[in-house]
C-alpha positions in Angstrom: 185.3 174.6 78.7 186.9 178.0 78.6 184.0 179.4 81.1 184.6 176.4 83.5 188.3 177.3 83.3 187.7 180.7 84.0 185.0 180.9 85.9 186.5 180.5 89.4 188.8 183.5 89.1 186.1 185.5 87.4 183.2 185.1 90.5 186.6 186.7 92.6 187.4 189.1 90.8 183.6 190.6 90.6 183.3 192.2 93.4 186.6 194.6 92.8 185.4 195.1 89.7 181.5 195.9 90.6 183.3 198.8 92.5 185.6 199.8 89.9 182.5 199.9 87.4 181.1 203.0 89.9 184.0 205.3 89.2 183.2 208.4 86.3 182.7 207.7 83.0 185.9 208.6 80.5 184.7 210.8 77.6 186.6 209.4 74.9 187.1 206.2 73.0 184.9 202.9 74.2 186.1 202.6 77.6 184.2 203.7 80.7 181.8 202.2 83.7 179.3 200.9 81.0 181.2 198.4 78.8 183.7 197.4 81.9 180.2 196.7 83.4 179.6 194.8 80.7 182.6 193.0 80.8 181.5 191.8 84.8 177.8 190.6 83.7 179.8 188.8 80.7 182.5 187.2 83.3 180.2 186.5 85.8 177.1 184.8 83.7 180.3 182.9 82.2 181.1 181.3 85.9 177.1 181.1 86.8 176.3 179.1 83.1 179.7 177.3 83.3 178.4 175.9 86.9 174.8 175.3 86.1 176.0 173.4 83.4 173.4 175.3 81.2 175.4 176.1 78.7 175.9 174.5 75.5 178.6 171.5 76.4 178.3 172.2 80.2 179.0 169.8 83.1 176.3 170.1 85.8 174.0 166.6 84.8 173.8 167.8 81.5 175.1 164.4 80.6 174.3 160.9 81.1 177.2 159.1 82.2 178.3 156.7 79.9 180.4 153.2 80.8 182.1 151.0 78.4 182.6 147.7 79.4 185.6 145.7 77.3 185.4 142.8 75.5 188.2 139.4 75.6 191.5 140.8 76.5 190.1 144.3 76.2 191.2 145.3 79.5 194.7 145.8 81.4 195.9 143.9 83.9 198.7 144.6 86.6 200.1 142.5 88.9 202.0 142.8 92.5 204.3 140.0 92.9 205.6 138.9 96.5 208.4 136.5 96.2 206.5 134.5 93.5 207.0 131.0 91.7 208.1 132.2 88.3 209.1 129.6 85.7 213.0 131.2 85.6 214.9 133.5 86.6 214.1 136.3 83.8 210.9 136.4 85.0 210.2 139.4 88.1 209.6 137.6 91.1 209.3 140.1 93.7 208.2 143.9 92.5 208.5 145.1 96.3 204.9 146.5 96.9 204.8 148.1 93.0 202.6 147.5 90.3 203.6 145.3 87.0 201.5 145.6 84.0 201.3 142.6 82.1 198.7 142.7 79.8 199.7 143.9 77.4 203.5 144.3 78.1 204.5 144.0 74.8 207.6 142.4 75.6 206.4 139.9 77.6 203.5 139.2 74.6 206.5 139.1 71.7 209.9 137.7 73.4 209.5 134.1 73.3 212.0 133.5 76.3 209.3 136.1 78.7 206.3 133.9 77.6 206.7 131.5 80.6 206.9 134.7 82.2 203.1 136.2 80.7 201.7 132.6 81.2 202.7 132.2 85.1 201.7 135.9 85.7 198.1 134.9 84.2 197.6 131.2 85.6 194.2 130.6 86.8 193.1 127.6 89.4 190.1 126.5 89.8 189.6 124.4 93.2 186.5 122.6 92.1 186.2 121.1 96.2 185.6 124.6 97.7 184.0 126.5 94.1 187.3 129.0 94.4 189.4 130.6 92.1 193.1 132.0 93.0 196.6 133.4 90.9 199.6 132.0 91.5 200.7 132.0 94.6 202.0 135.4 95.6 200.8 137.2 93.0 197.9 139.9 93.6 196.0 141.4 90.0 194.4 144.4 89.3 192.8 146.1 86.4 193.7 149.4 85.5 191.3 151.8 84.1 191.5 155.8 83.5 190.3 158.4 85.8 190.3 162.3 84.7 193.9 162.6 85.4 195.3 159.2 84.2 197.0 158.9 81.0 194.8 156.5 79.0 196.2 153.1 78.3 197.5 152.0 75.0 195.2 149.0 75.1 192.3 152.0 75.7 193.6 153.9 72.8 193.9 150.8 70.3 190.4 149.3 71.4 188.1 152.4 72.0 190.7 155.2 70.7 188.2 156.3 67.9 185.2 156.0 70.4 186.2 157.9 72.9 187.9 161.0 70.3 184.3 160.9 69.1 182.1 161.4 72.4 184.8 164.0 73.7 184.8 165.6 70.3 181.1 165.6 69.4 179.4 165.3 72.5 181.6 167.0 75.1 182.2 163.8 77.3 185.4 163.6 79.3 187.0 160.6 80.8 186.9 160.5 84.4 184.1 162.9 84.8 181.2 161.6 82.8 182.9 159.2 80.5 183.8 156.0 82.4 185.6 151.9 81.9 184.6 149.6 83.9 187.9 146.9 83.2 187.4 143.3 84.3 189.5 140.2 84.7 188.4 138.8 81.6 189.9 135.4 82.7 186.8 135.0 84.8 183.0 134.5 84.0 179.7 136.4 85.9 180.3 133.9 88.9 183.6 134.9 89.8 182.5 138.9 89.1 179.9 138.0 91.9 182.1 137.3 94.7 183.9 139.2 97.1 186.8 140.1 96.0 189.5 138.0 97.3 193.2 138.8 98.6 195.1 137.9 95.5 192.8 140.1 93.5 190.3 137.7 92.2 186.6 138.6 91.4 184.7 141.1 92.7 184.3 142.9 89.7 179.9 143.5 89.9 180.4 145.4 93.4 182.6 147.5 91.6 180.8 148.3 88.8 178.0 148.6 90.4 179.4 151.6 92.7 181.1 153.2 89.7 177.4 153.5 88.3 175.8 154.4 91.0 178.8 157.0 91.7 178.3 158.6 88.3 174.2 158.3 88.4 174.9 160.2 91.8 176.9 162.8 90.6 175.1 163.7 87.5 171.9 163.1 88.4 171.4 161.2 85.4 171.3 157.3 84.5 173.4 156.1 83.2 174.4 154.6 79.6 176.1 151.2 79.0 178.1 150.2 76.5 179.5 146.9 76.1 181.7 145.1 73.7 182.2 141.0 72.8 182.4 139.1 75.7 181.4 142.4 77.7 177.9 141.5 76.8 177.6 138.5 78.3 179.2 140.0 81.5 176.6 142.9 81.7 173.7 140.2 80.9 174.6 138.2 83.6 175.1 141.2 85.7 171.6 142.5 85.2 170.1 139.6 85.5 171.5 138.2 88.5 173.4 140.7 90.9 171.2 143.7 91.1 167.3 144.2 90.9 164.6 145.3 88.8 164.1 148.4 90.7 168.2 149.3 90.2 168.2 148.8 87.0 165.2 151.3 86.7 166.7 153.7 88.6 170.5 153.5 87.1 170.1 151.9 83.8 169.1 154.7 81.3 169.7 152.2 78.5 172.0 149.0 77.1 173.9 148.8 74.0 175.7 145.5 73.5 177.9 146.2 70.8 179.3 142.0 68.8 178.0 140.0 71.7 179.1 136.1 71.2 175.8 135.7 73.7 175.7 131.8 73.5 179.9 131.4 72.2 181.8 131.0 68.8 183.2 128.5 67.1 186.6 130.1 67.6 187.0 128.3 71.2 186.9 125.0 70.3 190.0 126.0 67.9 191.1 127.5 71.0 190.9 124.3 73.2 192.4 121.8 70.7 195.4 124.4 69.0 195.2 127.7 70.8 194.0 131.2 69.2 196.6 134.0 68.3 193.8 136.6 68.8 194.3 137.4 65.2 197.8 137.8 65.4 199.6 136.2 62.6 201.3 132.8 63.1 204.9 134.1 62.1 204.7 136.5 65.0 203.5 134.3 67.5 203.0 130.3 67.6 199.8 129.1 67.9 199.8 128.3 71.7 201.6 131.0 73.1 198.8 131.7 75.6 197.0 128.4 75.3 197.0 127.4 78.6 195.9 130.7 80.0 192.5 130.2 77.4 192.2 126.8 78.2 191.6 127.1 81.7 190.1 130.7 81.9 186.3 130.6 83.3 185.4 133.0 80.8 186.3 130.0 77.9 183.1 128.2 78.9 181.1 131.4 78.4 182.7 131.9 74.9 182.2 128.0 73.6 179.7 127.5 71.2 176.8 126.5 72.6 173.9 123.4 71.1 171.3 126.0 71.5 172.8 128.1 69.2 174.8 125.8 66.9 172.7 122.8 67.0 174.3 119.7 65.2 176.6 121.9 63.4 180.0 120.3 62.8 182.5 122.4 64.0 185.3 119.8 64.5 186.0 117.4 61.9 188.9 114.4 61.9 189.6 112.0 59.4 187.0 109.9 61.1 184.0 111.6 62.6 182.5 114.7 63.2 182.0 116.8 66.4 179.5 119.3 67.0 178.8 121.7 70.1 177.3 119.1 72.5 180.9 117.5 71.9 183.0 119.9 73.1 184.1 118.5 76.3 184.7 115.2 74.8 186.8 116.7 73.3 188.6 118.4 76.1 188.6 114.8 77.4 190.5 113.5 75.1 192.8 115.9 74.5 193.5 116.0 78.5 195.5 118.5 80.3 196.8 120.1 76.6 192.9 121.2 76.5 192.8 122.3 80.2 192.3 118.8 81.4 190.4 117.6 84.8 189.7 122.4 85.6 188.4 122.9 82.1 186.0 119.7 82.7 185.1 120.9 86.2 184.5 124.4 84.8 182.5 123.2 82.0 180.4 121.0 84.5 180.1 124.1 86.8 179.5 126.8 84.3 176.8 125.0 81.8 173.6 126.3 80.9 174.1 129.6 83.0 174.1 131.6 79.4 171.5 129.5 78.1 169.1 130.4 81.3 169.5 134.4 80.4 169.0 134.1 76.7 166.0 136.7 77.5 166.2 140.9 77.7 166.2 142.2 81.4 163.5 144.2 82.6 163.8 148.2 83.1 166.3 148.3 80.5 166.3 149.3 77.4 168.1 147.1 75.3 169.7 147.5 71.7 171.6 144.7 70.5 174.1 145.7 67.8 175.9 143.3 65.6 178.0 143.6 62.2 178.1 140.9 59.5 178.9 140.1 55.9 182.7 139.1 57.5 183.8 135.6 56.9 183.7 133.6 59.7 185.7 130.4 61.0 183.1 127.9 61.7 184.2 124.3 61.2 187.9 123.1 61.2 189.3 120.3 59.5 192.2 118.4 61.3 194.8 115.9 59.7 194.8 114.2 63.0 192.3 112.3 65.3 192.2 114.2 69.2 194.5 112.1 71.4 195.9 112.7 74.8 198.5 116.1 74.4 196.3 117.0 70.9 198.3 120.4 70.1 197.8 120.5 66.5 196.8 123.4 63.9 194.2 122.8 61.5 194.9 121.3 57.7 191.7 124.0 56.7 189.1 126.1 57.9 185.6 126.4 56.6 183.8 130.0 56.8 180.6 131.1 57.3 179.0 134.8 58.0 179.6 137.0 61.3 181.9 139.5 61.8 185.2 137.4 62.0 185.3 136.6 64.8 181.5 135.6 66.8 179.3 133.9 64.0 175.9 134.5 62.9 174.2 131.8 65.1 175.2 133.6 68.2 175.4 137.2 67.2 171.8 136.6 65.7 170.8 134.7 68.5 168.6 137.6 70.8 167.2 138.8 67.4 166.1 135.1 66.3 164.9 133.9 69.9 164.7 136.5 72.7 161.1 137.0 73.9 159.7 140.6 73.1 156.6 140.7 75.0 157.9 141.4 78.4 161.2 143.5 77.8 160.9 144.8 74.3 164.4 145.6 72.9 166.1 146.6 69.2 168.3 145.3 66.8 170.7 146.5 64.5 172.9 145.3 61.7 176.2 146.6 60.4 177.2 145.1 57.0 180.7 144.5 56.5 182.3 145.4 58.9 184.6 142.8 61.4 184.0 142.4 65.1 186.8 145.2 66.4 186.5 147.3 63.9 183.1 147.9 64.4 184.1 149.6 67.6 185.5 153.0 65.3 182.6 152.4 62.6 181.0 156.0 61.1 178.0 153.9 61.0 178.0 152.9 64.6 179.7 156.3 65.8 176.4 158.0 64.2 174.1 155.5 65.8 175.1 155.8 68.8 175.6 159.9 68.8 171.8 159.7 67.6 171.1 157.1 71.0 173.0 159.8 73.4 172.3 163.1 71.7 168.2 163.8 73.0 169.4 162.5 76.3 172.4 165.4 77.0 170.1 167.6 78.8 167.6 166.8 81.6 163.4 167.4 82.2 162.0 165.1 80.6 158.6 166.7 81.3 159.6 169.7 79.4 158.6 169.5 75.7 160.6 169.1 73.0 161.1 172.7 70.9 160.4 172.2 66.8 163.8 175.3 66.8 166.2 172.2 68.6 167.7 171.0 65.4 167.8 174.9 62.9 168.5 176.8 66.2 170.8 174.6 67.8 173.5 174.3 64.6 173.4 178.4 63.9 174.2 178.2 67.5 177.3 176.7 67.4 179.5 178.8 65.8 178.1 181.2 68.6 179.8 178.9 70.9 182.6 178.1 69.5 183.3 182.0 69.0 182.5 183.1 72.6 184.6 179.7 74.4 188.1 181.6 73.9 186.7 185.0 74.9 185.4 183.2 78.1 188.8 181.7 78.5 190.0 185.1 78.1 187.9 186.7 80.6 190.2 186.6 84.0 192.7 188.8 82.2 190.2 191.2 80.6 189.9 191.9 83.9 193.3 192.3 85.2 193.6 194.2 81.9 190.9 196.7 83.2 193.0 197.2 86.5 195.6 198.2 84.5 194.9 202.3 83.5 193.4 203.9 80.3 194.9 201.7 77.7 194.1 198.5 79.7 190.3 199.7 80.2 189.8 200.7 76.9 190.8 197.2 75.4 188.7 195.5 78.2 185.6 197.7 77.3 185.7 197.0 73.7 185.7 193.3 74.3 183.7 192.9 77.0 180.1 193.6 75.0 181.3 190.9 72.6 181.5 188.2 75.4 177.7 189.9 77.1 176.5 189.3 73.9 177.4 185.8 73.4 175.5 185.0 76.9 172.7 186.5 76.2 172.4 184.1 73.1 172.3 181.1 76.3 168.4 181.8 76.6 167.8 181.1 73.2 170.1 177.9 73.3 168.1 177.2 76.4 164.3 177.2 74.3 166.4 175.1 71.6 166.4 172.8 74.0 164.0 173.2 76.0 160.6 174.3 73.8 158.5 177.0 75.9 159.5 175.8 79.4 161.2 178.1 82.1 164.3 177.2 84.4 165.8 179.1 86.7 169.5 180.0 86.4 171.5 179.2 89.3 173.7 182.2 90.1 172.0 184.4 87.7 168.8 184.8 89.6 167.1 184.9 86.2 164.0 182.6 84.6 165.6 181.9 81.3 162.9 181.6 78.8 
């Protein structure tokens, strides 16, 4: 980092210096032409290796870019309102061409007199007669993500805070440049992603992550590495399997790792249908249905309902006289009417059915690790006082557990593991014991796993062979590294420094063979990582053994 920030006004300064570096040779102390010489061949193979990006940490395709896709209300939404229908006058109407964020606006989530406000901002229609969704009228939406110069949301931070401290930390990612979100409307499910994107904001999302990866693959030279979360996992499924090819996903796809996917629902929805879900937000700080009717009729609730495949007969509603399992969920809805999303959720349901079940398989040119916790008590059948009626708004009397991660239960985390073919597509599993379905995100255990998933890919030629020196080599290199990154840093005002007379030169000189010698140290990080091949240094006109 302190080459890359250096190098620029090091390459300019060589040439003055080159010619300096001719004059006599001082007869005393350690300055003179040979160690301000060194000081240029230390400067300048700090700009050559900083641009090559064959330095430890470097830019240059050294990476694969990563992308993190967010799970259920894991991304932020703005809006741009235009003389809008809001439910009062408290509520912004018109924000004259300017971008709101709603989600999350913690005021509008926690004063009860703004949540009209929330719900209007997030309305969803579905017109069934011409297969279209649209916001409320006047209302455009947006996601927000973070580019290399954007402060990162607090939605980022709380959800992927740990995460992305540990690939920038460890691994020398950066957001923006090789470390990228890929935020979606999680209102909507993979048909809405597919469509153009229309004037109020609404779908549209594949195109666009589709050009972000192919951007980064572009850039880097590398494929890329997804990483997606909850009901990101069914997004990228669907993605893979219906929007782009085979041969794309070979040539973009470096590999998949689907972090808590609810791949065929949870029994949470059909809690959320009948009395709402606080998103684990306790009951004293919210009410039950204070975003109800945005769940209800989301697309993306039909994706997360517990599907018979899965759950099978399982009761996961019970009333004081009968029992309803999966395959009864949109009774349900029918009987509880518009409280439960009414004649859209029905429409939806009718629309949406069996598109999950029909990808319940790995897609092809990718490979695919599906990652799951468990040991977490998990809500899986809930036990009303009350039989469903017309307006059914009700909590549940008691809740019956069984094992997940808190959130998505066994039966559909389990799911791939259990039932996905392996002879075609092979894929992995792993398990995380005890650990809930957000907090798995910040895990040691997963942080580890996945360093040890990303770590053999940070540098390219995969012809070359691997050295048996990477892993000794590599960690006595470090300290090198760390040692020689503030000299590097340093380097532009060695220089001016040298400029400066006798006193100037003479602190220059002395320094300068420290920072030579931490470069010439790069060829051996290079056969670390490399084993016996060569590879020319750009800038350096060197073969780098």
């Amino acid at each position: 980092r302190g080459a890359r920030a250096g190098g620029a006004e090091c390459q300019r300064g060589c040439a003055a210096a080159r010619a300096r570096a001719r004059r006599p040779p001082m007869r005393r102390g350690c300055t003179g032409a040979r160690p301000l010489a060194a000081l240029i061949a230390g400067c300048c193979a700090a700009s050559a290796f900083a641009d090559s990006g064959l330095f430890l940490g470097g830019n240059g395709g050294v990476r694969p870019p990563v992308v993190l896709v967010p799970g259920i209300v894991g991304s932020s939404l703005e809006v741009r309102l235009h003389d809008a229908p809001v439910p009062h006058w408290e509520c912004t109407r018109d924000t004259y061409s300017s971008w709101k964020k709603v989600w999350v606006d913690p005021a509008l989530l926690l004063v009860p007199r703004w949540k009209n406000c929330l719900v209007s901002y997030l309305t969803l229609t579905y017109n069934a007669s011409s297969d279209t969704y649209s916001n409320l009228p006047g209302l455009e939406m947006r996601t927000r993500g973070f580019g290399k110069d954007e402060k990162v949301d607090m939605l980022y931070r709380l959800e992927f805070g740990t995460l992305l401290g540990h690939l920038e930390g460890e691994l020398g990612y950066e957001a923006g440049r090789d470390l990228f979100l890929a935020p979606y409307d999680w209102r909507l499910a993979g048909d809405a992603h597919a469509k153009r994107r229309s004037s109020d904001g609404v779908g549209g999302f594949y195109a666009e992550l589709q050009e972000m990866i192919e951007q980064g693959v572009s850039t880097s030279g590398r494929k890329a590495v997804v990483v997606s979360h909850s009901l990101g996992c069914p997004t990228m499924l669907h993605f893979l399997h219906t929007f782009v090819s085979e041969e794309w996903r070979a040539e973009h796809i470096q590999e998949w790792v689907a972090l808590a996917g609810p791949w065929l629902g949870s029994a949470m929805q059909a809690k959320a249908y009948l009395s709402g879900y606080t998103l684990g937000a306790p009951q004293w700080l919210i009410s039950h249905d204070y975003v109800k009717s945005v769940q209800v009729n989301s697309s993306s609730g039909v994706w997360l309902s517990p599907s018979p495949l899965a759950f099978g007969d399982t009761p996961l509603v019970t009333t004081p006289s009968r029992n309803y399992s999966a395959k009864d969920l949109t009774h349900l809805i029918a009987l509880s009417g518009a409280q439960a999303g009414g004649e859209q959720a029905l429409a939806l349901h009718k629309k949406l059915k069996g598109h999950l079940e029909s990808l319940q398989r790995p897609p092809a040119n990718v490979p695919t690790h599906i990652w799951y916790s468990t040991g977490v008590s998990t809500p899986l059948r809930f036990e009303y006082a009350l039989e469903v009626t017309e307006d059914f708004n009700e909590v549940p009397i008691n809740e019956f557990y069984g094992d997940g991660d808190g959130t998505v239960n066994i039966q559909s985390l389990r799911y791939p593991e259990l039932h996905w073919p392996r002879d075609s597509s092979p894929f992995s599993t792993k398990v995380f014991p005890d650990v809930s379905h957000t907090a798995l995100l910040s895990d040691p255990r997963f942080l580890k796993a996945l360093t040890e998933r990303l770590r053999p890919l940070l540098h390219p030629a995969p012809s070359l062979r691997p050295s048996p020196l990477d892993g000794d080599l590599l960690s006595a290199l470090r300290p090198v590294e760390r040692a020689a990154s503030p000299l590097l840093a340093g380097a532009p005002q060695l220089l001016k420094w040298s400029e400066g007379g006798r006193t100037g030169a003479r602190l220059a000189g002395c320094l300068a063979p420290m920072a030579l010698l931490a470069f010439s140290l790069c060829p051996l990080v290079l056969v670390s990582r490399r084993g016996s091949s060569t590879r020319s240094a750009p800038g350096l006109g060197l073969q780098l053994v």
